[in-house]
ZAMARFI-593966 format. One line per 4 residues: for each residue y, x, z of C-alpha. Coordinates in nm, 2 decimals. Each point is the difference from the previous one (the first is absolute). Layout:
N
Y X Z ~ ... .
//
This chain:
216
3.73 -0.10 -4.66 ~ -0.31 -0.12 0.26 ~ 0.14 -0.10 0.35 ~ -0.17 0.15 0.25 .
-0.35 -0.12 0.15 ~ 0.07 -0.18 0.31 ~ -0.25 0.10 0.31 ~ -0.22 -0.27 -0.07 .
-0.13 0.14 -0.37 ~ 0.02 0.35 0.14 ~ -0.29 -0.13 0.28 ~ -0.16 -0.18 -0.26 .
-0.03 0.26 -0.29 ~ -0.15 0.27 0.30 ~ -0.19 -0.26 0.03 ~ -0.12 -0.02 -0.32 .
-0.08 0.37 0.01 ~ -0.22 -0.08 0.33 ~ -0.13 -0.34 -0.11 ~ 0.13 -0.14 0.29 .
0.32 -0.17 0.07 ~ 0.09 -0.10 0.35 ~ 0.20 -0.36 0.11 ~ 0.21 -0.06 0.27 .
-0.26 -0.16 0.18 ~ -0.24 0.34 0.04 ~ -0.25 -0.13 -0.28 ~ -0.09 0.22 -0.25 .
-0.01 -0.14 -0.38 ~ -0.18 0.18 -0.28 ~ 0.24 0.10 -0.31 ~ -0.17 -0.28 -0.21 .
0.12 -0.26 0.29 ~ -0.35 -0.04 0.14 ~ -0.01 -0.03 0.41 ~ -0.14 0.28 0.22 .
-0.11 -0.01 0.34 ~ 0.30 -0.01 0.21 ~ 0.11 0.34 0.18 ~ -0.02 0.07 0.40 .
0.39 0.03 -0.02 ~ 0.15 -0.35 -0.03 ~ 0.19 -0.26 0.21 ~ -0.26 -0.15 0.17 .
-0.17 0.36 0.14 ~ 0.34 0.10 0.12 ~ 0.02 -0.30 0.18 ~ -0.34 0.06 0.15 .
0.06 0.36 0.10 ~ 0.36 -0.04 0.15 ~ -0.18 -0.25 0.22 ~ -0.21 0.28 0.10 .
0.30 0.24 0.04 ~ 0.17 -0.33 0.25 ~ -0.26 -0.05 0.22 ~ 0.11 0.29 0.23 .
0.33 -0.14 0.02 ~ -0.13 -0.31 0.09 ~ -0.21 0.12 0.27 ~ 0.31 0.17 0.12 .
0.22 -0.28 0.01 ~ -0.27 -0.17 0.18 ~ -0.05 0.28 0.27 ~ 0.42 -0.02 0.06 .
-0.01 -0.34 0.06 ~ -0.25 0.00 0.22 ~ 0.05 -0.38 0.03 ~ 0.28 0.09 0.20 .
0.27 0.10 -0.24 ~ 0.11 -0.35 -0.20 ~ 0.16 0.14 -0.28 ~ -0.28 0.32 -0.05 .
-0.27 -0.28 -0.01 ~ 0.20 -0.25 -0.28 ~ -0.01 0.36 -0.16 ~ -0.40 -0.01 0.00 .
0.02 -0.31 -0.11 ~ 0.21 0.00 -0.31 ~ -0.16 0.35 -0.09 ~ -0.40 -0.16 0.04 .
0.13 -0.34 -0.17 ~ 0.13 0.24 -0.31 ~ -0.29 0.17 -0.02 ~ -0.24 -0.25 0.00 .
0.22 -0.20 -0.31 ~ -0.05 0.35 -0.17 ~ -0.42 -0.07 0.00 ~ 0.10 -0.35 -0.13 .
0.24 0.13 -0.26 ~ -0.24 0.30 -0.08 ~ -0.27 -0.16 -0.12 ~ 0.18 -0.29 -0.19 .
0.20 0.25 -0.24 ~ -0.33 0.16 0.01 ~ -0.17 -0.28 -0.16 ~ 0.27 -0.11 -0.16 .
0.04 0.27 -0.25 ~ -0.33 0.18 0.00 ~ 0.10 0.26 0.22 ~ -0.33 -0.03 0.20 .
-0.16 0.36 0.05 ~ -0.26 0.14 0.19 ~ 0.21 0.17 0.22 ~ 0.16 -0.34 0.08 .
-0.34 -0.16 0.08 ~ -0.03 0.32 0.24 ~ 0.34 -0.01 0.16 ~ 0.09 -0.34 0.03 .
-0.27 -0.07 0.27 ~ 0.04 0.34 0.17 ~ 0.36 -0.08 0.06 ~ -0.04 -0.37 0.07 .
-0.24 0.14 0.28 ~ 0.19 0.27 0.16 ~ 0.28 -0.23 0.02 ~ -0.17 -0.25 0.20 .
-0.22 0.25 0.17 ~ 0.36 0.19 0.12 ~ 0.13 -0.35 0.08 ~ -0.28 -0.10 0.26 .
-0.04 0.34 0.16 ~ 0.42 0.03 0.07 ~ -0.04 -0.37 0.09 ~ -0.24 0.12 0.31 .
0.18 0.31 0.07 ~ 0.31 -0.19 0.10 ~ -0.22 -0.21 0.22 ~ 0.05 -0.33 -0.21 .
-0.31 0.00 -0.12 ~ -0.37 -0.08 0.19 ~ -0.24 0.39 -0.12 ~ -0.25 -0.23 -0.09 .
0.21 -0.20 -0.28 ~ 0.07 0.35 -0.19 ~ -0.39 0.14 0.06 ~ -0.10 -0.31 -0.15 .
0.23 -0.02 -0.28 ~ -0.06 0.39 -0.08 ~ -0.36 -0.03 0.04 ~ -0.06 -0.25 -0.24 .
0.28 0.09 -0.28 ~ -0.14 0.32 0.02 ~ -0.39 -0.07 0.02 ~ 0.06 -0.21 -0.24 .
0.21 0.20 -0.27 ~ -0.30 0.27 0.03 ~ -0.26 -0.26 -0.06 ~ 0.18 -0.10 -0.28 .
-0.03 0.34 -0.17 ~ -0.38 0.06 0.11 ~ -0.06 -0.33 -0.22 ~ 0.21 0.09 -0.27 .
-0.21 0.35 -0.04 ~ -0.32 -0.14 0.01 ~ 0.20 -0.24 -0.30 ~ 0.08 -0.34 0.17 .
0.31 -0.18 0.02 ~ 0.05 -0.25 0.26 ~ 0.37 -0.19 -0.11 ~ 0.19 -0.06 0.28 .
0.04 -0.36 0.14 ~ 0.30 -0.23 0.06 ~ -0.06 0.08 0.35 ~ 0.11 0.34 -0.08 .
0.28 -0.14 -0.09 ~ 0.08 -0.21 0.27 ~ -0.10 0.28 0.24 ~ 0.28 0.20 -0.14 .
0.26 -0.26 0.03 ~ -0.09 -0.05 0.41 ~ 0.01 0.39 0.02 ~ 0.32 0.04 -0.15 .
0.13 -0.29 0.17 ~ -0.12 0.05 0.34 ~ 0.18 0.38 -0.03 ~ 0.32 -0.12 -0.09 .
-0.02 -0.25 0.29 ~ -0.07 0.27 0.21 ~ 0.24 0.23 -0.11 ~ 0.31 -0.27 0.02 .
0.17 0.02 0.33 ~ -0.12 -0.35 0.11 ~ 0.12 -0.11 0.37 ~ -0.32 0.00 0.24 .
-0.04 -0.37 -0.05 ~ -0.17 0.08 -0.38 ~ -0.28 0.24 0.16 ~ -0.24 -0.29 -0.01 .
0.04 -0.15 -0.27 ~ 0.06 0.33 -0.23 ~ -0.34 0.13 0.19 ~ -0.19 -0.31 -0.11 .
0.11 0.12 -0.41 ~ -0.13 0.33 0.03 ~ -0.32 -0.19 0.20 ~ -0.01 -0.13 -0.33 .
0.02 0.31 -0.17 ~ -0.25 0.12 0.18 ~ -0.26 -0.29 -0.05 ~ 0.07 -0.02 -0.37 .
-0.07 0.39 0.00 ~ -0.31 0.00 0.14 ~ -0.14 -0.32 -0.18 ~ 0.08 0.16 -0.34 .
-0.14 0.31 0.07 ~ -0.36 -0.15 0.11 ~ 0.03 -0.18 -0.31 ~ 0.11 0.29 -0.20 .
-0.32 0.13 0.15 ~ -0.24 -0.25 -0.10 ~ 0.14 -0.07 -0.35 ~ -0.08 0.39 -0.05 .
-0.34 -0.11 0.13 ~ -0.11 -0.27 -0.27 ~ 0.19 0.30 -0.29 ~ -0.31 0.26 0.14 .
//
């Protein structure tokens, strides 16, 4: 007498009705074992959009703090921290496993820049942070991000630099700074990181700019 099919062959004889079977990553395989593109719901888009669905909660946390309340700003802290090791850990399983997708290449910088963006602006509401740091920041991430998809229409692709890189790590790091609940005596010296930030920021942008440039 034939035991019965365990889940497993169930999924993969439906799947051999479909032609598609699905893995436990969220890739799709053809019935013959061939690769498909990858689909929208796998570990590395989840990660993506639940930092998406956090950011209002970190904005909160930030707001109840009000760089007042020690154990409400550790909270913005651990929260931002966590998040931003999700963009890490996004796009390494991502790459990983070939579970890069379009929507991925959408999201991942949409969320990377609401993050920061939300970071910056509570930053000044709270009054730890100078206006003109978060105009600049905005200004550029954002000019920038739309410049990026003007050249991709007319069908150039400018690769991001290792400044872009090193931007993002003073960003990051001059939030968390900020967001720790230093004694007075850190102001300057966590000011002069996000000075850095700021410098690195601009400089990358003007020569996002004229890389674009030489592309046209």
């Amino acid at each position: 007498m034939p035991s019965d099919p365990s889940p497993r062959s169930l999924t993969q004889g439906r799947g051999l009705l479909t032609g598609r079977v699905w893995d436990v990553n969220g890739a799709k395989t053809s019935a013959s074992g061939g690769s498909d593109k990858p689909s929208n719901l796998n570990l590395p888009n989840v990660l993506t959009s639940l930092r998406i669905v956090f950011i209002p909660v970190f904005a909160w946390l930030v707001l109840k703090g009000d760089n007042q309340y020690v154990g409400w700003m550790w909270a913005a802290f651990a929260t931002f921290a966590l998040l931003m090791y999700t963009d890490k850990l996004d796009g390494d399983i991502a790459r990983a496993r070939g579970l890069v997708t379009n929507f991925g290449k959408i999201a991942d910088p949409i969320a990377d820049k609401a993050l920061m963006t939300t970071a910056f602006v509570c930053l000044n509401i709270i009054g730890v942070l100078p206006i003109w740091v978060t105009v600049v920041i905005v200004i550029r991430e954002f000019g920038i991000t739309f410049w990026r998809m003007y050249m991709l229409r007319q069908g150039l692709v400018v690769p991001a630099s290792k400044g872009g890189k090193i931007k993002t790590v003073l960003q990051t790091l001059a939030v968390a700074l900020y967001l720790i609940p230093f004694p007075s005596w850190m102001d300057i010296p966590v000011f002069i990181v996000m000075l850095a930030a700021v410098a690195v920021t601009v400089a990358t942008g003007i020569q996002y700019l004229i890389d674009s440039r030489k592309k046209a």
